[in-house]
C-alpha positions as CSV (number, residue, x, y, z in Angstrom):
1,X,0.0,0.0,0.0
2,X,1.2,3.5,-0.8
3,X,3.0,5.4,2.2
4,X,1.7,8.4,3.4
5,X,3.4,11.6,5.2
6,X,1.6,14.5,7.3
7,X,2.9,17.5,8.6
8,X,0.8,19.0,11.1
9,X,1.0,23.1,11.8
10,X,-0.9,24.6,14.8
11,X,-2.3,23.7,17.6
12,X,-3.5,20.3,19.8
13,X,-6.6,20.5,17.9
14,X,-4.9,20.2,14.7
15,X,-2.4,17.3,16.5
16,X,-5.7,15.6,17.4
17,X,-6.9,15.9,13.7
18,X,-3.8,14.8,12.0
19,X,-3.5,11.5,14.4
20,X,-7.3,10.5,13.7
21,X,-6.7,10.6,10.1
22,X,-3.4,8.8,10.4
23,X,-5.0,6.3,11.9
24,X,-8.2,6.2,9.3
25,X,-5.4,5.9,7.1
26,X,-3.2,3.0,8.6
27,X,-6.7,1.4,9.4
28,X,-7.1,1.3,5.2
29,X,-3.4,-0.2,4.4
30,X,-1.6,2.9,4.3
31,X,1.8,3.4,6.0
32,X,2.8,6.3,7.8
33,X,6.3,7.6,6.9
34,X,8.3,9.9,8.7
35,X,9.7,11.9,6.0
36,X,7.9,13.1,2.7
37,X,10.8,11.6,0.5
38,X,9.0,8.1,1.5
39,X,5.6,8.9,0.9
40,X,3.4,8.5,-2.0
41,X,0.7,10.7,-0.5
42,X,1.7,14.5,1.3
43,X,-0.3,16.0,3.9
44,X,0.1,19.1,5.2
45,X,-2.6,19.9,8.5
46,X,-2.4,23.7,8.5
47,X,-3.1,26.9,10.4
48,X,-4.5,30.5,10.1
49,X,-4.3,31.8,13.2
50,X,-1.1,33.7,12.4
51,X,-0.1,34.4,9.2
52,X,3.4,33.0,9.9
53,X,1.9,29.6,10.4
54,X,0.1,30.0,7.1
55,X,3.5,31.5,5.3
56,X,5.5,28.3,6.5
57,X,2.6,25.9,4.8
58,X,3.2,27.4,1.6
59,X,6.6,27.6,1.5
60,X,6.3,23.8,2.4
61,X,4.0,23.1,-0.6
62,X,6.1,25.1,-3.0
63,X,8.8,23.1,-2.1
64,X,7.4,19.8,-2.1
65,X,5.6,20.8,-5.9
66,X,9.5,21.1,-6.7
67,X,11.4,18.5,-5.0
68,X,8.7,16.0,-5.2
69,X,6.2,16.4,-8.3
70,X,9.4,17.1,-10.2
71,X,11.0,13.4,-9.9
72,X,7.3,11.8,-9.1
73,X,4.1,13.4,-10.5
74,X,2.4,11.0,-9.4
75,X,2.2,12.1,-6.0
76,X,-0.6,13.4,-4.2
77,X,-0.2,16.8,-2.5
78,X,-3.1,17.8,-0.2
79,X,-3.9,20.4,2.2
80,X,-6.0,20.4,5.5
81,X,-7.1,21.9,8.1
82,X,-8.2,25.9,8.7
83,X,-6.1,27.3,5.9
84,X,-7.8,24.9,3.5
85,X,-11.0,26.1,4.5
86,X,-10.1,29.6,4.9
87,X,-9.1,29.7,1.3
88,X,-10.5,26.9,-0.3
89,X,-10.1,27.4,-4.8
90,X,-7.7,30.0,-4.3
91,X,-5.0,28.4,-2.8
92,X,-5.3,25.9,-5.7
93,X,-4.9,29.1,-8.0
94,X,-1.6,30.1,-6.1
95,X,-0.4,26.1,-5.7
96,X,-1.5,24.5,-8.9
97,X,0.4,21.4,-8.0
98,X,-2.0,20.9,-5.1
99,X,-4.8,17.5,-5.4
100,X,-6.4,18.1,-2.4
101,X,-8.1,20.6,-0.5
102,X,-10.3,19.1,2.8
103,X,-11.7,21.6,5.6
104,X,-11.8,21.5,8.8
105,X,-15.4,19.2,8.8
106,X,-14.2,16.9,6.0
107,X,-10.8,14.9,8.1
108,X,-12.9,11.8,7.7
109,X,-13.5,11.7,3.8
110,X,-9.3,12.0,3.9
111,X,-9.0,8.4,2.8
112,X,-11.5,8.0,0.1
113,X,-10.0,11.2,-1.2
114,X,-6.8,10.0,-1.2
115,X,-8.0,6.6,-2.9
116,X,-9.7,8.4,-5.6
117,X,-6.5,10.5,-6.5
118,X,-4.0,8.1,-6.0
119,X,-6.5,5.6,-8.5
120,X,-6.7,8.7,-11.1
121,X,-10.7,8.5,-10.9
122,X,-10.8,12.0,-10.3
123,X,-8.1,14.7,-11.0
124,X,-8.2,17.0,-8.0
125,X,-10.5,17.4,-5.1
126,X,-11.8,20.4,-2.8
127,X,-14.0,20.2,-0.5
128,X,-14.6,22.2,2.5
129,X,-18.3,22.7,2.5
130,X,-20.0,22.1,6.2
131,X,-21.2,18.9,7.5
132,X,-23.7,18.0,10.6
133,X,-22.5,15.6,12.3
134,X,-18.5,15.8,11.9
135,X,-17.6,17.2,15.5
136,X,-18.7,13.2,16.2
137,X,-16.8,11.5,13.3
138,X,-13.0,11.9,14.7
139,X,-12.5,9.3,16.9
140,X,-9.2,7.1,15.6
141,X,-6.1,7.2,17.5
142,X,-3.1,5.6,16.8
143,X,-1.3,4.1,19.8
144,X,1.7,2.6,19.5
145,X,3.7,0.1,21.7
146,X,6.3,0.3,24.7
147,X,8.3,3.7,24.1
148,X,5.8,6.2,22.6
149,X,4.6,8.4,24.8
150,X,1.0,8.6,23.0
151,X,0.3,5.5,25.1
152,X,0.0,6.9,28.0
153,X,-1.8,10.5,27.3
154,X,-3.9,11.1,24.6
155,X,-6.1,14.2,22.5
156,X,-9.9,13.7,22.8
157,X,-11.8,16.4,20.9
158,X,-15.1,16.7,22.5
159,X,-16.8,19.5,20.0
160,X,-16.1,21.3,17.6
161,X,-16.3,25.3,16.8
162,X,-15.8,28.6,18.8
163,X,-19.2,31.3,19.0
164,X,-17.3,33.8,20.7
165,X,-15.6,35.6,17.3
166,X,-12.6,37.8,19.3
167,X,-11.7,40.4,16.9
168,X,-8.1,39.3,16.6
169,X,-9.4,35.5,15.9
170,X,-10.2,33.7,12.2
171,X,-11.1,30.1,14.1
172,X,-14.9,30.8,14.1
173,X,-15.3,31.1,9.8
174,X,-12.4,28.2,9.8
175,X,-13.8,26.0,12.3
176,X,-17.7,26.9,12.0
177,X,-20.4,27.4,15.2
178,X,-19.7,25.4,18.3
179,X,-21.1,21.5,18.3
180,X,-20.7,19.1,20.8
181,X,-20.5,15.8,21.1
182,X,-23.0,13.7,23.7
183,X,-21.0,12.9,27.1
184,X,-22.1,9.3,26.9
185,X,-20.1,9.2,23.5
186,X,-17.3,11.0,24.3
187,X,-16.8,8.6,27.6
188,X,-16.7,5.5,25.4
189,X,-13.6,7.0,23.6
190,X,-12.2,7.6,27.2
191,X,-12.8,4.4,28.2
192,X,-11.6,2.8,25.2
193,X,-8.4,4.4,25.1
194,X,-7.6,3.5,28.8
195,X,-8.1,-0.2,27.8
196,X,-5.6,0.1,25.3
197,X,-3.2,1.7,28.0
198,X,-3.9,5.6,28.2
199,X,-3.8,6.8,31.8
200,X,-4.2,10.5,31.0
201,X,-6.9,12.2,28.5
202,X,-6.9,16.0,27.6
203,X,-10.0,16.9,26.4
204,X,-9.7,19.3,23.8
205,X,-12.3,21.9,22.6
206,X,-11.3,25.4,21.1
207,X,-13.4,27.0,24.0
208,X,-13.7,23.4,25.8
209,X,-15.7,24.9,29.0
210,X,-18.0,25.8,26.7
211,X,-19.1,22.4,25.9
212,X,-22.6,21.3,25.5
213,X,-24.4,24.5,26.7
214,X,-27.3,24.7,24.2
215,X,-27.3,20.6,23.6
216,X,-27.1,19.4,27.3
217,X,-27.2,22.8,29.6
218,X,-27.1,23.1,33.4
219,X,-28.3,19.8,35.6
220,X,-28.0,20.2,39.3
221,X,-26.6,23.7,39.5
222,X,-23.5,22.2,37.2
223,X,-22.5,23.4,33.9
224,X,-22.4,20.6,30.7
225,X,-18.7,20.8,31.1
226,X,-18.4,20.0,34.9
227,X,-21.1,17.0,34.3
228,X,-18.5,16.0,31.3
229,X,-15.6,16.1,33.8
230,X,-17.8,14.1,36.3
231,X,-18.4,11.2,33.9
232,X,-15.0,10.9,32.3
233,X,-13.9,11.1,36.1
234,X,-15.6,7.7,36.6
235,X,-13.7,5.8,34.1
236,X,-11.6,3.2,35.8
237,X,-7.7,2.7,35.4
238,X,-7.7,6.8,34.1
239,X,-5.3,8.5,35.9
240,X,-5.6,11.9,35.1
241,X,-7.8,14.5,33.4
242,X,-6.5,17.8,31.5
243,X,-8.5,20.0,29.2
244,X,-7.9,22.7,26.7
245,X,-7.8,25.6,25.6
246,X,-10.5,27.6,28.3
247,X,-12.1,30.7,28.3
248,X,-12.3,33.0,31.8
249,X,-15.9,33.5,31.1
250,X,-16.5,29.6,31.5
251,X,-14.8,29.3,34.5
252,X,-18.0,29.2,37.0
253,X,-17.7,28.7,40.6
254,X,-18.6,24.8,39.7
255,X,-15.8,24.5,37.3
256,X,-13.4,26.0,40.0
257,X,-14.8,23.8,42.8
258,X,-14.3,20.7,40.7
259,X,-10.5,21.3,40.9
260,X,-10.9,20.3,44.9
261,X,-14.3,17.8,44.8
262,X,-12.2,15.8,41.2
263,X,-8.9,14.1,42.3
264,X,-7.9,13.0,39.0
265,X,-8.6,16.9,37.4
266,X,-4.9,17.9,36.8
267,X,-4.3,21.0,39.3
268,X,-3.1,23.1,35.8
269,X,-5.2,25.7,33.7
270,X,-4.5,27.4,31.1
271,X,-6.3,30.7,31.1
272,X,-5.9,32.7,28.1
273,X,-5.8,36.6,29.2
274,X,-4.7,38.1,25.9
275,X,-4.4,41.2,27.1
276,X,-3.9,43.2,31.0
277,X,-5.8,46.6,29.6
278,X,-9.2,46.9,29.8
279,X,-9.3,48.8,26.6
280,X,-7.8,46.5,24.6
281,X,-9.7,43.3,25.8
282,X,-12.9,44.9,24.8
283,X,-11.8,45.5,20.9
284,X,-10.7,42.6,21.7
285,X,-14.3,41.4,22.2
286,X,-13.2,38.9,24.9
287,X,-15.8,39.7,27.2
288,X,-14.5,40.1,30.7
289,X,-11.9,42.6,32.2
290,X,-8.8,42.9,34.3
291,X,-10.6,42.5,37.5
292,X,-12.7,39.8,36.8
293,X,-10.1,37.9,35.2
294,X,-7.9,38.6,38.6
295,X,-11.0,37.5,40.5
296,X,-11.0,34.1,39.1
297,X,-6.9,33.7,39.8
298,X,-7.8,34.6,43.4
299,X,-10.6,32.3,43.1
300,X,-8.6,29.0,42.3
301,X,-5.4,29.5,43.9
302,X,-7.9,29.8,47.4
303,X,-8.8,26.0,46.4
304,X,-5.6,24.6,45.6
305,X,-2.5,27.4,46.4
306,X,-0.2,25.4,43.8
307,X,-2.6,25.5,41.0
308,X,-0.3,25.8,37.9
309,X,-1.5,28.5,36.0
310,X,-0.5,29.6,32.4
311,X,-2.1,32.1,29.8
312,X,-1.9,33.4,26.3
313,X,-1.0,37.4,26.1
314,X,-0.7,39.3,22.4
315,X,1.3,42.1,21.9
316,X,0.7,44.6,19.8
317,X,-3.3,44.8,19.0
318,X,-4.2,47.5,17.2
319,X,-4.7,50.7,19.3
320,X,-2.0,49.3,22.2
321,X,-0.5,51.7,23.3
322,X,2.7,51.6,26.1
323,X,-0.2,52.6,28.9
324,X,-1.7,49.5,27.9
325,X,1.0,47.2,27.2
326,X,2.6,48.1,30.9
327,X,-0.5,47.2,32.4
328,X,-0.1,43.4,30.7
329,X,2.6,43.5,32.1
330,X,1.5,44.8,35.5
331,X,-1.3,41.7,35.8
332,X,1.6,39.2,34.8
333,X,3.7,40.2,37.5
334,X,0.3,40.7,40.1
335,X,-0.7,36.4,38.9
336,X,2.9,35.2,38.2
337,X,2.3,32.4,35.8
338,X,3.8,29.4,35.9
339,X,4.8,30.3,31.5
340,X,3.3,31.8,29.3
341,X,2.6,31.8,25.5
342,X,3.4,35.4,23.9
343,X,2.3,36.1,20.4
344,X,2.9,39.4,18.2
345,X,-0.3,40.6,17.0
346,X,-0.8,39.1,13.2
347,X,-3.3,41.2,10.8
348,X,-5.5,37.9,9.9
349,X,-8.0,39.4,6.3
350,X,-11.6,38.6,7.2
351,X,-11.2,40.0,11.6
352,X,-12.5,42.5,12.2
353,X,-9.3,43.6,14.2
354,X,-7.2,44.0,10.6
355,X,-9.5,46.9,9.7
356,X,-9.5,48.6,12.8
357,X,-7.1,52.2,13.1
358,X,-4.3,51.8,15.3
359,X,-2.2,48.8,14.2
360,X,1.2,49.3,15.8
361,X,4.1,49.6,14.0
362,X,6.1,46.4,13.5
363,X,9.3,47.3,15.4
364,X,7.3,48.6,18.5
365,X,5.4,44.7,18.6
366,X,8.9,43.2,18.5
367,X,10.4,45.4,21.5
368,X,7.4,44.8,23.5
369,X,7.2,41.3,23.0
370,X,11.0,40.6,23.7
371,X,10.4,42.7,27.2
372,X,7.0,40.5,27.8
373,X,8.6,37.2,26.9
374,X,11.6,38.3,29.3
375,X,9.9,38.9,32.7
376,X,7.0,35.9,32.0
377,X,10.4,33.8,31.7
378,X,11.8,35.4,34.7
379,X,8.4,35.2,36.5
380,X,7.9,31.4,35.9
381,X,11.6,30.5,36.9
382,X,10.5,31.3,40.4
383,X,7.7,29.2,40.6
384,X,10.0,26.1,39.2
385,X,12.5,26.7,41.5
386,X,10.5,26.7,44.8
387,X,10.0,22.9,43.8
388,X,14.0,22.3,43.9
389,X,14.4,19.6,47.2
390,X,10.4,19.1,46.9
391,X,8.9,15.7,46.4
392,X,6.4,15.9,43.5
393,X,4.4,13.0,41.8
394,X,4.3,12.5,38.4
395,X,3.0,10.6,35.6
396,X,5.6,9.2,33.6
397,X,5.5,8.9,29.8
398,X,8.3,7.4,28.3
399,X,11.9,8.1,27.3
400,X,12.8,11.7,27.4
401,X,12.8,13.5,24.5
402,X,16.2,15.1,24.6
403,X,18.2,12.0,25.9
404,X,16.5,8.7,25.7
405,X,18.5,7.3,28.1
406,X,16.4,8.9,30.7
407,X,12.5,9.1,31.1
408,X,10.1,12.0,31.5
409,X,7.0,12.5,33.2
410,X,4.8,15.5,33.8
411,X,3.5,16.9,37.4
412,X,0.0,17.2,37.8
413,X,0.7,21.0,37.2
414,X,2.0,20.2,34.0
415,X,5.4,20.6,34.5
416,X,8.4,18.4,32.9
417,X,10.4,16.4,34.9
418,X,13.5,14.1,33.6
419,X,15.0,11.3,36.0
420,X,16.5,7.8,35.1
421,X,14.2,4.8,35.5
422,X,13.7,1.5,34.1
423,X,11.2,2.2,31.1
424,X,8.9,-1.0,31.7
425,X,8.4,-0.7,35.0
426,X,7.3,2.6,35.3
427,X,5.7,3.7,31.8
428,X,2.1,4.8,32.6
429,X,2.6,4.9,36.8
430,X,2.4,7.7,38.8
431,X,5.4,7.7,40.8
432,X,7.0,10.1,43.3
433,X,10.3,11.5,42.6
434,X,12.2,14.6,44.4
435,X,13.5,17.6,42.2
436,X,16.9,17.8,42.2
437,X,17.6,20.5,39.9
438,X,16.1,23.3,37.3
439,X,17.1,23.7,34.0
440,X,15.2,25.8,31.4
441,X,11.2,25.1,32.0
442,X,12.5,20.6,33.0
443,X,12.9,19.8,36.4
444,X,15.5,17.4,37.4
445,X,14.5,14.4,39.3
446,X,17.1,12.2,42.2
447,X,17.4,8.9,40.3
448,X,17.4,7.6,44.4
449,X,14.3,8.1,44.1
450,X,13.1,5.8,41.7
451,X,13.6,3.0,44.0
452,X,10.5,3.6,45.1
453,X,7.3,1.2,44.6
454,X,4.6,2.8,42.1
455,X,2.0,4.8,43.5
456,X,-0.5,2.3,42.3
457,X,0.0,-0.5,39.6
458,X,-1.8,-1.1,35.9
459,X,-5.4,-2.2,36.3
């Protein structure tokens, strides 16, 4: 069977998407390659939430039409994902050596499409029109054997969409109007995937706590979200629960007390602020302020002090001026996040933000993101190293990335720890191990340590 390569741009959501139809794939005879000079078939999972991420996609492709189509015609060159459906005919009219165009509702047509192409039975292929139904149809994960950390944690996309249309933001025309999938669905995926070995799930959802408001709604004073978190809670052998990417309005007093009533909810959120000014948060159209947002930081580090917290900040939206970008900075050294993701502002065609007055000149974003991304880095270098000499547990994954010699784990608040361990013994456990060291954003673990018995062995 032809061999097949993707290339995935973006976000977890896209990471989810690419690994479902990798696995659709490999369920139909394909082979996933790890290089596009293998592969018969090229995918390229994109983005268009900055338009550096789109810019790197079709330098890709314009490579790949060279290198590739020159020696091989026959290969198939598609695109997916948000760029494809953001642009659709058009970016075959700037990449005529593309086959295939799929949106962000079509991952699960991937392999008849790439049958039909690869047989000759039709000549090129774009589709990105809506479909009900497809927040339910990606469910295929690949999971591999002893050494791949995708074993032991694993995406699970529980709705598609995003209804809140920030200014800044192309994800709702990409990505359509929020749907979500039913809980008692979205628990059989959980519970399947811990049978094969998974002892950690992130749910993923681009505005995941707001899940299932118009399909399910509140029950017993709790939001569709919490009730989702309940049930998934209930699955034997799962370890942990993560979810992501939040919104601070969806953080209601029951999502914040689930963080103390829900033992296996990871004590880590992500909180996306955007911005510390008023002003700018509401061309923003993010819908809450400063205050409230600090309100809700007080909030959950008064039910668990050692909550990890991070956020995503831009720089440079249009009408920021230094009053505004000092108070971002203000409210990053009032929460002290444990990191934090710091984009330049990127004019996106089709937001309203790119034809709003004020868009700050490019050298002013650069300076101010370089003096953000400084103190955040400072900032969270405190909060690793007040767990130097600290026991911490963790849940360990597999060999470390960086030296496979080692292994790596993650503490409930999300942080990276290395250590040396026997692989099969402790692949999937949650072990305790003391923090020996700090290096940039890893903790260092005391291999003594690891002579300790599992916290609780493989059901």
């Amino acid at each position: 069977m032809p061999n097949v390569y993707i290339k995935t741009y973006g976000c977890q959501m896209n990471e989810r998407d690419s690994e479902a139809v990798a696995a659709q794939l490999t369920a139909k005879g394909y082979h996933i390659v790890s290089t596009e000079h293998q592969a018969d078939v090229v995918l390229l999972n994109t983005c268009s939430v900055r338009d550096q991420a789109e810019q790197k996609a079709i330098g890709k492709m314009r490579n790949l039409a060279v290198t590739l189509k020159r020696d091989r015609p026959n290969v198939v060159l598609g695109v997916m994902g948000c760029m494809a459906q953001n642009r659709g005919q058009s970016l075959v009219d700037q990449l005529p050596d593309v086959d295939l165009v799929l949106g962000t509702q079509k991952f699960h047509h991937a392999p008849d499409y790439v049958e039909a192409l690869l047989k000759g039975s039709q000549r090129r292929i774009i589709d990105t029109e809506s479909e009900p139904g497809s927040e339910s149809t990606i469910r295929e994960h690949l999971l591999h054997g002893v050494g791949d950390r995708a074993a032991v944690s694993a995406f699970v996309s529980i709705m598609q969409g995003c209804n809140q249309y920030c200014t800044f933001c192309i994800v709702p025309y990409t990505r359509g109007k929020e749907r979500s999938r039913a809980i008692e669905d979205i628990v059989d995926e959980c519970r399947q995937l811990v049978n094969r070995g998974v002892r950690e799930i992130t749910l993923l959802g681009q505005i995941v706590n707001s899940y299932g408001k118009r399909e399910i709604g509140i029950r017993d004073g709790k939001s569709a979200f919490v009730q989702l978190l309940e049930a998934v809670h209930g699955i034997e052998g799962l370890h942990r629960i993560r979810f992501t990417s939040p919104h601070p309005k969806g953080y209601g007093d029951d999502l914040i007390e689930a963080y103390q009533r829900l033992p296996k909810l990871c004590p880590s959120a992500h909180i996306p602020i955007q911005s510390g000014s008023n002003q700018i948060l509401k061309r923003m159209h993010r819908g809450y302020t400063r205050e409230r947002f600090l309100e809700l930081i007080e909030k959950l580090r008064h039910v668990n002090p050692l909550l990890g917290i991070t956020t995503d900040i831009i720089v440079g939206f249009p009408g920021e001026t230094e009053e505004d970008f000092q108070e971002t900075l203000e409210l990053a050294e009032s929460v002290v996040f444990d990191n934090a993701f710091v984009f330049k502002y990127s004019q996106r065609s089709g937001t309203p933000a790119s034809e709003m007055d004020g868009q700050v000149p490019k050298e002013i974003i650069e300076d101010r993101h370089a003096r953000l991304l400084k103190r955040i880095t400072e900032l969270g270098h405190q909060t690793y190293e007040k767990l130097v000499g600290q026991e911490v547990e963790i849940l360990v994954e597999g060999p470390s990335r960086r030296n496979a010699s080692r292994l790596e784990g993650r503490t409930g608040c999300n942080k990276i720890v290395v250590f040396e361990g026997n692989l099969d013994r402790f692949k999937g456990q949650l072990i305790k191990v003391r923090i020996d060291r700090l290096g940039s954003f890893t903790l260092y673990g005391d291999p003594a340590i690891i002579n300790l018995s599992p916290k609780e062995p493989l059901s």
